[in-house]
PDB file of N, H, CA, C and O in Angstrom:
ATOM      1  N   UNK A   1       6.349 -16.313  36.153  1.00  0.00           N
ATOM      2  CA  UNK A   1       7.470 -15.760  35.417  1.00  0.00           C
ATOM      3  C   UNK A   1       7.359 -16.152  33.940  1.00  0.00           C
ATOM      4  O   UNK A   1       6.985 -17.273  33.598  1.00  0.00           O
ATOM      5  N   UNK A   2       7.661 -15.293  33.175  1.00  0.00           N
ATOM      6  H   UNK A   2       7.965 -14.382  33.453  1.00  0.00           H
ATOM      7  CA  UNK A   2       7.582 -15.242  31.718  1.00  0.00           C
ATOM      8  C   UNK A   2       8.705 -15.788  30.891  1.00  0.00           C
ATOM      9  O   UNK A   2       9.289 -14.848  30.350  1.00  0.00           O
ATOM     10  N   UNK A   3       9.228 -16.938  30.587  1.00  0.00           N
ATOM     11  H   UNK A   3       8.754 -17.702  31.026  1.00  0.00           H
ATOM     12  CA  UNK A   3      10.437 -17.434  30.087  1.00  0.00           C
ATOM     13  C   UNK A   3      10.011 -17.969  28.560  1.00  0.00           C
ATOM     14  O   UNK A   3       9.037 -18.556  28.089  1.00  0.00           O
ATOM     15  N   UNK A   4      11.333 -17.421  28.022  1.00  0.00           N
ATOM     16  H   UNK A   4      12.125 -16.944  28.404  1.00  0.00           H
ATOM     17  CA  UNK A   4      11.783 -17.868  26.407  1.00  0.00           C
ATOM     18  C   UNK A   4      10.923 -16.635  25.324  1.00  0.00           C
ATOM     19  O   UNK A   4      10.694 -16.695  24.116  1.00  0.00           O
ATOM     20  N   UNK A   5      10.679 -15.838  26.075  1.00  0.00           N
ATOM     21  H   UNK A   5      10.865 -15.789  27.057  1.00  0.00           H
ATOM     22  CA  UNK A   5      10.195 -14.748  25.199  1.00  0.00           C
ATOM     23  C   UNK A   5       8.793 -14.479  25.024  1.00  0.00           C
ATOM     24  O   UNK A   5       8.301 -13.616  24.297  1.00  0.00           O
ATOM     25  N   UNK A   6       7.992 -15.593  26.024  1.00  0.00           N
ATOM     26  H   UNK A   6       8.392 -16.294  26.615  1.00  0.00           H
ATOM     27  CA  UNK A   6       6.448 -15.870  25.922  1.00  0.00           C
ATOM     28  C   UNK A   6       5.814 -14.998  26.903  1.00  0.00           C
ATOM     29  O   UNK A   6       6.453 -14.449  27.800  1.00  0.00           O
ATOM     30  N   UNK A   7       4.318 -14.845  26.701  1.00  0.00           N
ATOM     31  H   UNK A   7       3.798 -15.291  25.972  1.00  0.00           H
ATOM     32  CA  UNK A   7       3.919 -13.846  27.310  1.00  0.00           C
ATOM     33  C   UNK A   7       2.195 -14.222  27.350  1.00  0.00           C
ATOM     34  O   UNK A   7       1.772 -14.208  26.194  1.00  0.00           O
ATOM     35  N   UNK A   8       1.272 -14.500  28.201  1.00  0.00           N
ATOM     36  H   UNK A   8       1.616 -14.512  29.140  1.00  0.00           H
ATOM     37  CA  UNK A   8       0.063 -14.515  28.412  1.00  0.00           C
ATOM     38  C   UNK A   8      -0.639 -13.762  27.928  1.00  0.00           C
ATOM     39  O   UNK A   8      -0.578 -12.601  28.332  1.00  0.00           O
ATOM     40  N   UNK A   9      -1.380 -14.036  27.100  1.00  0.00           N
ATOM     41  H   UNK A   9      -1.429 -14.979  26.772  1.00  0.00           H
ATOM     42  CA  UNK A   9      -2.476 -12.950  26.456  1.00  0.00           C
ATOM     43  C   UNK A   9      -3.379 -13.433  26.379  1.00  0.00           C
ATOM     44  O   UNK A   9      -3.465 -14.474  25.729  1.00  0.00           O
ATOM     45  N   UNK A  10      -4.501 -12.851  27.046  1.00  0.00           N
ATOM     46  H   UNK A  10      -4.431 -12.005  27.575  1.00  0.00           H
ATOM     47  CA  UNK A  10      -5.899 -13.218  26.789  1.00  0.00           C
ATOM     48  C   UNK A  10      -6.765 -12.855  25.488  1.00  0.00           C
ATOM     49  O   UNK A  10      -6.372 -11.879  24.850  1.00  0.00           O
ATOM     50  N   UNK A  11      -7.745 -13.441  25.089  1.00  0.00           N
ATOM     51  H   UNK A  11      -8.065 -14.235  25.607  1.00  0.00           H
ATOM     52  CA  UNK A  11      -7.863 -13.568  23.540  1.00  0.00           C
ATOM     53  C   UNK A  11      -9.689 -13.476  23.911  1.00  0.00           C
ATOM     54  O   UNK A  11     -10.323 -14.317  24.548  1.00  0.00           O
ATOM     55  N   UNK A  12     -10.181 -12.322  23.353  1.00  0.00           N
ATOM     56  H   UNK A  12      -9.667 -11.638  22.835  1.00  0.00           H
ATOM     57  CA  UNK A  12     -12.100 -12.012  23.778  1.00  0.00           C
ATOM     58  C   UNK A  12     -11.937 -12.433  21.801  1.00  0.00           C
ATOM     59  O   UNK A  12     -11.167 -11.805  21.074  1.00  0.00           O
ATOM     60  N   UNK A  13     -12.863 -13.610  21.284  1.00  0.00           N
ATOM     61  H   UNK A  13     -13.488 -14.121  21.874  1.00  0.00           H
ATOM     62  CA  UNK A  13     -13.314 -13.482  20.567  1.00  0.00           C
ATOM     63  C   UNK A  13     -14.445 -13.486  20.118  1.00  0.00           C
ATOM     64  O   UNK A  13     -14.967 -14.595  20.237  1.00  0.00           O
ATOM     65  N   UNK A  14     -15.618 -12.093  19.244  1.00  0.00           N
ATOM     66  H   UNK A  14     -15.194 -11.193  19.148  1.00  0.00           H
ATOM     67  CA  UNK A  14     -16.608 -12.093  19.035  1.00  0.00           C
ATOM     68  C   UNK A  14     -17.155 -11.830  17.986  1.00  0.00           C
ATOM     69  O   UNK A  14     -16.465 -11.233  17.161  1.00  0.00           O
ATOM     70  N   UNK A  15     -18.792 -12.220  17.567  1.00  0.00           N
ATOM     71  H   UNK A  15     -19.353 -12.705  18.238  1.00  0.00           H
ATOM     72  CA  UNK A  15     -19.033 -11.854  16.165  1.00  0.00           C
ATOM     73  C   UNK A  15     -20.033 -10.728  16.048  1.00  0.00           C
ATOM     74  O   UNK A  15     -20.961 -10.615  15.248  1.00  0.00           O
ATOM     75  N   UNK A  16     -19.607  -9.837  17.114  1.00  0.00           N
ATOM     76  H   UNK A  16     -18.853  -9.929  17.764  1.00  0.00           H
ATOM     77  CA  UNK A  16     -20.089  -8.252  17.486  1.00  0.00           C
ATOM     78  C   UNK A  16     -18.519  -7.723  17.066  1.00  0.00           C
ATOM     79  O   UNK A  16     -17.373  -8.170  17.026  1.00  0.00           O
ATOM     80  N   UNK A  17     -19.361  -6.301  16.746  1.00  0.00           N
ATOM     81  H   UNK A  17     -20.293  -5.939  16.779  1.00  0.00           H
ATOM     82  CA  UNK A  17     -18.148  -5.598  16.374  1.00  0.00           C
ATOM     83  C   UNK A  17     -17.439  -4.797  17.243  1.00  0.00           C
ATOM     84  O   UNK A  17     -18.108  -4.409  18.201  1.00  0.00           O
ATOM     85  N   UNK A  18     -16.578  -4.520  17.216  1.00  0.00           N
ATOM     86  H   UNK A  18     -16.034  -4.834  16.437  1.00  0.00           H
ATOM     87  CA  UNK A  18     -15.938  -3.681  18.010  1.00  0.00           C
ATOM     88  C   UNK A  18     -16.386  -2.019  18.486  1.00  0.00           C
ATOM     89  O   UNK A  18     -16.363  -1.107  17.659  1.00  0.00           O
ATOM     90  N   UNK A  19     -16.701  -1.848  19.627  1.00  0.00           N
ATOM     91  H   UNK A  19     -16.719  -2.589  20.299  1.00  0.00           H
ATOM     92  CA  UNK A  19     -17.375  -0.554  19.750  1.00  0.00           C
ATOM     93  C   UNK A  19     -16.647   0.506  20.400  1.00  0.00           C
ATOM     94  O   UNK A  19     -15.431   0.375  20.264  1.00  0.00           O
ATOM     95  N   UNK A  20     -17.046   1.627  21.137  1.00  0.00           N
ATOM     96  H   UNK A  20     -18.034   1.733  21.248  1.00  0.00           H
ATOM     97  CA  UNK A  20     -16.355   2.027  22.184  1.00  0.00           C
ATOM     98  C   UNK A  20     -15.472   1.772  22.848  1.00  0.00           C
ATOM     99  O   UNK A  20     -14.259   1.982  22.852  1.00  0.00           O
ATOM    100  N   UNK A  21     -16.628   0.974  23.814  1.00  0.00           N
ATOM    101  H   UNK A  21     -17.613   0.804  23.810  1.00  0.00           H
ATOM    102  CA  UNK A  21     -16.485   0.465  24.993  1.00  0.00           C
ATOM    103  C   UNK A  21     -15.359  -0.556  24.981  1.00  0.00           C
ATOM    104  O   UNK A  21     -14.354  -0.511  25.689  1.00  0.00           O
ATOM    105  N   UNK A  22     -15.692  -1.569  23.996  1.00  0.00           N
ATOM    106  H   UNK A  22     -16.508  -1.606  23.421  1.00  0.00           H
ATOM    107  CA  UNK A  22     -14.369  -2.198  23.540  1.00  0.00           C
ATOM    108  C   UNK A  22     -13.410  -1.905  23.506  1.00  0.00           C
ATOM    109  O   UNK A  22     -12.466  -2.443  24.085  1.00  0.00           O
ATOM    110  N   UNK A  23     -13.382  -0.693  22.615  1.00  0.00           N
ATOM    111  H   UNK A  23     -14.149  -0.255  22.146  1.00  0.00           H
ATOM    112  CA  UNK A  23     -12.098  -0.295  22.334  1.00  0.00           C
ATOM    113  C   UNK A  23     -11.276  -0.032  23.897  1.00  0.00           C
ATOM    114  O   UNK A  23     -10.253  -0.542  24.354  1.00  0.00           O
ATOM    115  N   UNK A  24     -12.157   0.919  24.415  1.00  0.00           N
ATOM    116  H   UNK A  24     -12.989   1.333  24.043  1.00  0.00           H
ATOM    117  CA  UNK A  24     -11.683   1.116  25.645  1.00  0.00           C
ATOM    118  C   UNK A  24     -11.055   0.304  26.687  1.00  0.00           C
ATOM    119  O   UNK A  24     -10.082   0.486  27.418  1.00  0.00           O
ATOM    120  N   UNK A  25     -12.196  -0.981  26.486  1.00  0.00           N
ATOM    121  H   UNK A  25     -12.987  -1.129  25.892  1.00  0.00           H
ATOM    122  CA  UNK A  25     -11.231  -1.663  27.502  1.00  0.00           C
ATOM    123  C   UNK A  25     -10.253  -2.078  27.210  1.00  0.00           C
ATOM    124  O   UNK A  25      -9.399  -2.361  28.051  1.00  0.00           O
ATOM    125  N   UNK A  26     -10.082  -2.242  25.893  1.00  0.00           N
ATOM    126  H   UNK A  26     -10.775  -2.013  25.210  1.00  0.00           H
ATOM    127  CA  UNK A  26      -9.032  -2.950  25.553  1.00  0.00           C
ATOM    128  C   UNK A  26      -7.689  -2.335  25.207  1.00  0.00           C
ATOM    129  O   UNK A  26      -6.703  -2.865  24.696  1.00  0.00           O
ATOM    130  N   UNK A  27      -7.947  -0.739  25.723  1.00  0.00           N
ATOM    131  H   UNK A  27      -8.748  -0.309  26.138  1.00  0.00           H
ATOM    132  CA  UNK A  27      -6.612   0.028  25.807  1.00  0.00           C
ATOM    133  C   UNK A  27      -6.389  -0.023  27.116  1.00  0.00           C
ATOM    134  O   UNK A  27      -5.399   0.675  27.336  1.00  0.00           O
ATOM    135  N   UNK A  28      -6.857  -0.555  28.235  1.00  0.00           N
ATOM    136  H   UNK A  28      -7.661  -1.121  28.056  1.00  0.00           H
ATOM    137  CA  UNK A  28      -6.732  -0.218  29.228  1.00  0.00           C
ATOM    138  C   UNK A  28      -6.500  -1.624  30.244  1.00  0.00           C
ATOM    139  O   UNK A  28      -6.381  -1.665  31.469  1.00  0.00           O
ATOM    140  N   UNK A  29      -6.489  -2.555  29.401  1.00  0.00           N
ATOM    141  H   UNK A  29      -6.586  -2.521  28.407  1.00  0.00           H
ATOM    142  CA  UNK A  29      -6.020  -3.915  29.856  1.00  0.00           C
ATOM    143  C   UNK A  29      -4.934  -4.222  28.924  1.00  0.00           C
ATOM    144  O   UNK A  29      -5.475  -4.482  27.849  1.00  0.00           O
ATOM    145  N   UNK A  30      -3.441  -4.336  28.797  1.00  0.00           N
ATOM    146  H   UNK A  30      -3.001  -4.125  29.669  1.00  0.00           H
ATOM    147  CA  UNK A  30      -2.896  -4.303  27.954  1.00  0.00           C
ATOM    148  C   UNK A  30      -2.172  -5.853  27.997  1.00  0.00           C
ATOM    149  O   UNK A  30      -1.070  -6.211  27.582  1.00  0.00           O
ATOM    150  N   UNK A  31      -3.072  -6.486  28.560  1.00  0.00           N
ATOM    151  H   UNK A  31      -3.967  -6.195  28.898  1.00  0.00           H
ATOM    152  CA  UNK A  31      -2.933  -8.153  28.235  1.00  0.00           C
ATOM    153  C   UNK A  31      -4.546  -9.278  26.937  1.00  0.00           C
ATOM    154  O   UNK A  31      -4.894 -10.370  26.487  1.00  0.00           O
ATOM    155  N   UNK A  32      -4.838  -7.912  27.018  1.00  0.00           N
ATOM    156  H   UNK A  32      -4.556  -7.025  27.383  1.00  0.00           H
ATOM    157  CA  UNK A  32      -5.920  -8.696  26.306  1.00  0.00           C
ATOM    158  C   UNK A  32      -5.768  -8.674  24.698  1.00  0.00           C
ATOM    159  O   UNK A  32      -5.176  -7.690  24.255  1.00  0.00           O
ATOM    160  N   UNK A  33      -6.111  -9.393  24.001  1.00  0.00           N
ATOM    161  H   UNK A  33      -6.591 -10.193  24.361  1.00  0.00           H
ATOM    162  CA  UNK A  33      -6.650  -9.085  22.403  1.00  0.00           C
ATOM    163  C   UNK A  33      -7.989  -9.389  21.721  1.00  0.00           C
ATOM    164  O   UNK A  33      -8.390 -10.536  21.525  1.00  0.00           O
ATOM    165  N   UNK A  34      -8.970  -7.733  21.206  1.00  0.00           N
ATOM    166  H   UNK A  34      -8.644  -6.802  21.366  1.00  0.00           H
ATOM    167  CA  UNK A  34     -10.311  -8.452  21.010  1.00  0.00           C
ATOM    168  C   UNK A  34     -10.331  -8.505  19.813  1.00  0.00           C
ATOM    169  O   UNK A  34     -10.120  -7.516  19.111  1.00  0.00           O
ATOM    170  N   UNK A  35     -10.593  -9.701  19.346  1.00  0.00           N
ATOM    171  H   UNK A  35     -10.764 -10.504  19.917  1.00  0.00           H
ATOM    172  CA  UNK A  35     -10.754  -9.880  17.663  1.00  0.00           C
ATOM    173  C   UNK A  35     -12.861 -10.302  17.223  1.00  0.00           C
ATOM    174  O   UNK A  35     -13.538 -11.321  17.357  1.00  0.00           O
ATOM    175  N   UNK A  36     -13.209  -8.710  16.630  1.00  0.00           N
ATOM    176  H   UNK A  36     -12.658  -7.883  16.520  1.00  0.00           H
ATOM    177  CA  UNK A  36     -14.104  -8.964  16.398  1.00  0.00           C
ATOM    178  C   UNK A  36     -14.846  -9.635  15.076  1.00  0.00           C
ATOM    179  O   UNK A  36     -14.315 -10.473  14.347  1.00  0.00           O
ATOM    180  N   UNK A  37     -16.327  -9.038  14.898  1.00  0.00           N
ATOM    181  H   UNK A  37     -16.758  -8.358  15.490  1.00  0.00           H
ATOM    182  CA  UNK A  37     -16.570 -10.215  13.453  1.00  0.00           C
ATOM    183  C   UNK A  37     -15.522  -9.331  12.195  1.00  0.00           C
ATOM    184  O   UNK A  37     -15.031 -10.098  11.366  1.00  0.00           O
ATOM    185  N   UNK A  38     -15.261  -8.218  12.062  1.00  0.00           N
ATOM    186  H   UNK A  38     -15.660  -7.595  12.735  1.00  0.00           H
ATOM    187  CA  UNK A  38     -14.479  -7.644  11.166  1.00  0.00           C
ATOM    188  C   UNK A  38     -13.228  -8.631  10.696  1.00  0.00           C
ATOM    189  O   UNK A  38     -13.081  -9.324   9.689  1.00  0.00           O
ATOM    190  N   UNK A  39     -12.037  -8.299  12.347  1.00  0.00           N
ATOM    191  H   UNK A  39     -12.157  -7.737  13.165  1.00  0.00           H
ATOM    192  CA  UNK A  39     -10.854  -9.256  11.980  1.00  0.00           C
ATOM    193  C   UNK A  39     -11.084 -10.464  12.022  1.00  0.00           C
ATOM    194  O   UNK A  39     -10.053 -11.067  11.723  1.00  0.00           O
ATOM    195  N   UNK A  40     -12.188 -11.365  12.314  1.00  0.00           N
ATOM    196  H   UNK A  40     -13.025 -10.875  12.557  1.00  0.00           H
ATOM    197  CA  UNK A  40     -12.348 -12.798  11.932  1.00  0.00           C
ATOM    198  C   UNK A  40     -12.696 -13.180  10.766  1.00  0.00           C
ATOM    199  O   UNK A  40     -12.410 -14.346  10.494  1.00  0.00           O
ATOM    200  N   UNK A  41     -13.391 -12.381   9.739  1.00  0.00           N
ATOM    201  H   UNK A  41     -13.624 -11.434   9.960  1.00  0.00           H
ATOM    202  CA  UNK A  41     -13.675 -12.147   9.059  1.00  0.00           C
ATOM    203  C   UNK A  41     -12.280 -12.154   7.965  1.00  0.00           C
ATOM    204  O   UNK A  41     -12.279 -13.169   7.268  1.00  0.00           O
ATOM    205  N   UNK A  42     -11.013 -11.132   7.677  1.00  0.00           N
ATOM    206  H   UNK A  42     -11.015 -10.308   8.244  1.00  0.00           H
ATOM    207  CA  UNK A  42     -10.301 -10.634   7.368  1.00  0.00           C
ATOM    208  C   UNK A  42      -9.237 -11.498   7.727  1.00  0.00           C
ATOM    209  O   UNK A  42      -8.215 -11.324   7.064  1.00  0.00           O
ATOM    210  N   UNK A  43      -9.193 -12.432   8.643  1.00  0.00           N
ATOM    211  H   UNK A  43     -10.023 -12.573   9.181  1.00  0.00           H
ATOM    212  CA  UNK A  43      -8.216 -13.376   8.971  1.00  0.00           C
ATOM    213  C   UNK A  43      -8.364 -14.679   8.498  1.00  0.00           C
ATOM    214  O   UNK A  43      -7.558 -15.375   7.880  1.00  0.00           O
ATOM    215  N   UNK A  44      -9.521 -14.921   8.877  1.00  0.00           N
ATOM    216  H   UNK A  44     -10.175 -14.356   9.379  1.00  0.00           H
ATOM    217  CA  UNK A  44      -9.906 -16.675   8.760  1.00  0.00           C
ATOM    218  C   UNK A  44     -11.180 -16.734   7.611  1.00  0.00           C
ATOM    219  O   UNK A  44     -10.919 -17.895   7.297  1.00  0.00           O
ATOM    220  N   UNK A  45     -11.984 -16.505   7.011  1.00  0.00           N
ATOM    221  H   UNK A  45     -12.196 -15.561   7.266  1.00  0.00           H
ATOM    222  CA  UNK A  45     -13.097 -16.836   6.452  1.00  0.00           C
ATOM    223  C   UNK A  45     -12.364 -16.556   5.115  1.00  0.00           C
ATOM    224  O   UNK A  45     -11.446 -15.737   5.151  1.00  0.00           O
ATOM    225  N   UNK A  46     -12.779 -17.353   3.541  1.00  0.00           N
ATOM    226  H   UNK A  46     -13.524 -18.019   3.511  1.00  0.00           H
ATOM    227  CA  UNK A  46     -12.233 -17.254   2.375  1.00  0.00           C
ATOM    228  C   UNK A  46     -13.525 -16.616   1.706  1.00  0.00           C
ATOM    229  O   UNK A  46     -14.406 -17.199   1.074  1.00  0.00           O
ATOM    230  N   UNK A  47     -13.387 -14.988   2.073  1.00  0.00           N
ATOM    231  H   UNK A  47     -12.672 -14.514   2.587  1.00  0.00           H
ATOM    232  CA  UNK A  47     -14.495 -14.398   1.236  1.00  0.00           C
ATOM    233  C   UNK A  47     -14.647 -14.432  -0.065  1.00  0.00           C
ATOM    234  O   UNK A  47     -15.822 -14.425  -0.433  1.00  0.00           O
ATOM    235  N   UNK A  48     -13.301 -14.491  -1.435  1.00  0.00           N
ATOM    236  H   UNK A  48     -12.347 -14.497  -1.136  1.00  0.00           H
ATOM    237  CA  UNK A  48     -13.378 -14.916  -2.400  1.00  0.00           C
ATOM    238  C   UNK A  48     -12.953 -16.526  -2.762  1.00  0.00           C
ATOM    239  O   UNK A  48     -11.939 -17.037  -3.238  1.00  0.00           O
ATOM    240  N   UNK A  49     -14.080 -16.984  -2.352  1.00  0.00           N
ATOM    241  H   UNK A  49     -14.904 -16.570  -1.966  1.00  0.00           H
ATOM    242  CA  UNK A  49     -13.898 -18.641  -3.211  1.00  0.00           C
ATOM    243  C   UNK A  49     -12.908 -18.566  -4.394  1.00  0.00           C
ATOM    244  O   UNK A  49     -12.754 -17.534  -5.047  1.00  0.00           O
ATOM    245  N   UNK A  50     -12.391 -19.466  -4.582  1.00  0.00           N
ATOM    246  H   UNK A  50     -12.516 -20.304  -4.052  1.00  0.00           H
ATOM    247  CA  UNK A  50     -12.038 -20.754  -6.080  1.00  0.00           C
ATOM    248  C   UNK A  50     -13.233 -19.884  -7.027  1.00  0.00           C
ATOM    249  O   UNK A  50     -14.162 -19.179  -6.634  1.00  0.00           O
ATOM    250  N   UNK A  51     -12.849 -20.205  -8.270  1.00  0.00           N
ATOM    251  H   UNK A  51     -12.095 -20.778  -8.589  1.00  0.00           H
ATOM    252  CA  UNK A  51     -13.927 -19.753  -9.229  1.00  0.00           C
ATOM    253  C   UNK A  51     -14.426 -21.252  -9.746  1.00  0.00           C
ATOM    254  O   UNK A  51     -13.634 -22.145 -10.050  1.00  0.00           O
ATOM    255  N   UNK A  52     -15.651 -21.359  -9.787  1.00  0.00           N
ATOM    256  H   UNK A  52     -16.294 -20.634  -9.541  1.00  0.00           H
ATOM    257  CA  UNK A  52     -16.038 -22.477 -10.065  1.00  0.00           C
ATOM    258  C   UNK A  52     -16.890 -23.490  -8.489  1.00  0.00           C
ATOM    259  O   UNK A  52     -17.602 -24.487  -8.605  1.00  0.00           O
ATOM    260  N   UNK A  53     -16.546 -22.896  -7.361  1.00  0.00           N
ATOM    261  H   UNK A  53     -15.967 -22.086  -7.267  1.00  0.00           H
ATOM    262  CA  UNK A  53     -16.828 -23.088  -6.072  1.00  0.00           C
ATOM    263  C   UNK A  53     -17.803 -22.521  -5.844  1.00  0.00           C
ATOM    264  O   UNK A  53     -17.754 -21.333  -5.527  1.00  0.00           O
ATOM    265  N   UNK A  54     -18.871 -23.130  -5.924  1.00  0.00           N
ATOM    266  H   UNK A  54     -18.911 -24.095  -6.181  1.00  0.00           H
ATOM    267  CA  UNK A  54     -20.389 -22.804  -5.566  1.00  0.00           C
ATOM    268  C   UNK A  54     -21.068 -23.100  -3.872  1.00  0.00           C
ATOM    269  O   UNK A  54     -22.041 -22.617  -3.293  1.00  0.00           O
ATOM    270  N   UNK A  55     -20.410 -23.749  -3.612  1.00  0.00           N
ATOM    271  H   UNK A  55     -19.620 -24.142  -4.082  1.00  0.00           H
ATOM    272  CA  UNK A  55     -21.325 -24.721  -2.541  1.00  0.00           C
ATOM    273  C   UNK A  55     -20.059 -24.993  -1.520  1.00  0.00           C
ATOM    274  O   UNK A  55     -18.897 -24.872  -1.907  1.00  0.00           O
ATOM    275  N   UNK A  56     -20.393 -25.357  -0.226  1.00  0.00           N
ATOM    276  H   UNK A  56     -21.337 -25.455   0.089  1.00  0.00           H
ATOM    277  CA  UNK A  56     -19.286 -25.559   0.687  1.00  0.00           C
ATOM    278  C   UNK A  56     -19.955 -26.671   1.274  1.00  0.00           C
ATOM    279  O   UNK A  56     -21.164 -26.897   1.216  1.00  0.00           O
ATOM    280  N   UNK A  57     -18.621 -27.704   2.140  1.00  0.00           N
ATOM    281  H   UNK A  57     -17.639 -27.520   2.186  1.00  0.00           H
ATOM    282  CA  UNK A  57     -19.441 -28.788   2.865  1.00  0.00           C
ATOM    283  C   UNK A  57     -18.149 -28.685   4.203  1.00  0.00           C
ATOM    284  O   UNK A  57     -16.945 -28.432   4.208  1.00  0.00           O
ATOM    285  N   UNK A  58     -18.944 -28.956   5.013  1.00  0.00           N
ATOM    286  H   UNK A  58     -19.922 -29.163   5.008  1.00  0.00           H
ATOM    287  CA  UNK A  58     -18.663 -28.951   6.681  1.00  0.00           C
ATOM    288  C   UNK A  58     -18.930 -30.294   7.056  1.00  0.00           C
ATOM    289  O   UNK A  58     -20.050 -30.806   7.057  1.00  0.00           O
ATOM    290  N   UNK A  59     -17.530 -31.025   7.475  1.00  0.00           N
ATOM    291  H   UNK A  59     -16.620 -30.609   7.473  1.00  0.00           H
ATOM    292  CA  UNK A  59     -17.953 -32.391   7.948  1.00  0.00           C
ATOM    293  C   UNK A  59     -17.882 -32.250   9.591  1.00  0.00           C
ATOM    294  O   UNK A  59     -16.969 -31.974  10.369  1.00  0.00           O
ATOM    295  N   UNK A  60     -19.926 -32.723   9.821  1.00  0.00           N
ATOM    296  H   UNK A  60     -20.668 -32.948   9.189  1.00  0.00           H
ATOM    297  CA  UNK A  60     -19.938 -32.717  11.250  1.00  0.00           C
ATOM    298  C   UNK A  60     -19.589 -34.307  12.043  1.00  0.00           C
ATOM    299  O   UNK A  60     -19.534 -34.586  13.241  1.00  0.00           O
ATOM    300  N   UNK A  61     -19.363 -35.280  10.644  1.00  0.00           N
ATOM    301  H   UNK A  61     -19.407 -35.052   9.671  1.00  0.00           H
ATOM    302  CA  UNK A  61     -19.882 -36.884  11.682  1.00  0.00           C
ATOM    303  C   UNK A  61     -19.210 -36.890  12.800  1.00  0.00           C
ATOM    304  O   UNK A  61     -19.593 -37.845  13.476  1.00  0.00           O
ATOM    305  N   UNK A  62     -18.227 -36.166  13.432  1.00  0.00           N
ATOM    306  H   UNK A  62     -17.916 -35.390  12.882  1.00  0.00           H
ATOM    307  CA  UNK A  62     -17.778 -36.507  14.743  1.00  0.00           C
ATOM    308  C   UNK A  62     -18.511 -35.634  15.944  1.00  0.00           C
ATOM    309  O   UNK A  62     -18.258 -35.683  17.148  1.00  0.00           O
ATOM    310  N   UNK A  63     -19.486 -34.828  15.268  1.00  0.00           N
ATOM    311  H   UNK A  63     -19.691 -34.788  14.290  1.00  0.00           H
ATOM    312  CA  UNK A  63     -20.357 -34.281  16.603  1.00  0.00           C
ATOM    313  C   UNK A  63     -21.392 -34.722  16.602  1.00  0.00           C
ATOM    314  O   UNK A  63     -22.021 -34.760  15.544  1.00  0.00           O
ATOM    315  N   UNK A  64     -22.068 -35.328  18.069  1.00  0.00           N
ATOM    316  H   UNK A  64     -21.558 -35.296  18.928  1.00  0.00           H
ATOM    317  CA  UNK A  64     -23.332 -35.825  18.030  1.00  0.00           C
ATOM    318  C   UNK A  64     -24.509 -34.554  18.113  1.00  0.00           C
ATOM    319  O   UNK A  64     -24.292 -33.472  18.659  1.00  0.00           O
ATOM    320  N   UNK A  65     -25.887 -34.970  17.398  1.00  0.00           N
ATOM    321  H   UNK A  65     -26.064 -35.849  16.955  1.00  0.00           H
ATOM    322  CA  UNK A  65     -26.547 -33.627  16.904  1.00  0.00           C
ATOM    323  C   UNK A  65     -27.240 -33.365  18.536  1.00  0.00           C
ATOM    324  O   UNK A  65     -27.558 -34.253  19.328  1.00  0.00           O
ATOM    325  N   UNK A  66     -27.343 -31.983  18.723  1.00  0.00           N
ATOM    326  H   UNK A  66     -27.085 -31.262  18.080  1.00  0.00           H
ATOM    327  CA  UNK A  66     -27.953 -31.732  19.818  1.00  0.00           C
ATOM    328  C   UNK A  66     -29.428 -32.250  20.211  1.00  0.00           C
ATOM    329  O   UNK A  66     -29.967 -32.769  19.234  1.00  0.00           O
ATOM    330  N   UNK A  67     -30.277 -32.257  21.435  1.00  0.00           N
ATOM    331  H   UNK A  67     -29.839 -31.836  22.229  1.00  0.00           H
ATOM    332  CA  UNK A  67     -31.156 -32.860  21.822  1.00  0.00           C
ATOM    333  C   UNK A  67     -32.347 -32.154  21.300  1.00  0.00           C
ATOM    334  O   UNK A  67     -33.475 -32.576  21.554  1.00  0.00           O
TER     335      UNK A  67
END
């Protein structure tokens, strides 16, 4: 049961684009949401930097490096 206004949605995220087939399924499952590289892109990534922002840094020290 669905209480306080909430609702289960499944979430396909990929950095393929959205095609057809996609589209299709995803009119036809109306619990899902596919967010491809477009809207990840358009949502989350800062395509125009700071001016003066050349270079980016990613802190990994809390992942150990693969084998």
């Amino acid at each position: 049961m669905i209480d306080a206004g909430y609702a289960l949605v499944a979430v396909y995220v990929t950095n393929e684009l959205h095609d057809s087939d996609s589209t299709t399924y995803e009119q036809i499952t109306p619990g899902i949401r596919i967010y491809d590289r477009t809207e990840i892109a358009s949502r989350v990534i800062e395509l125009d930097p700071p001016l003066g922002k050349s270079s980016f840094t990613f802190d990994t020290s809390y992942v150990d490096p693969c084998p």
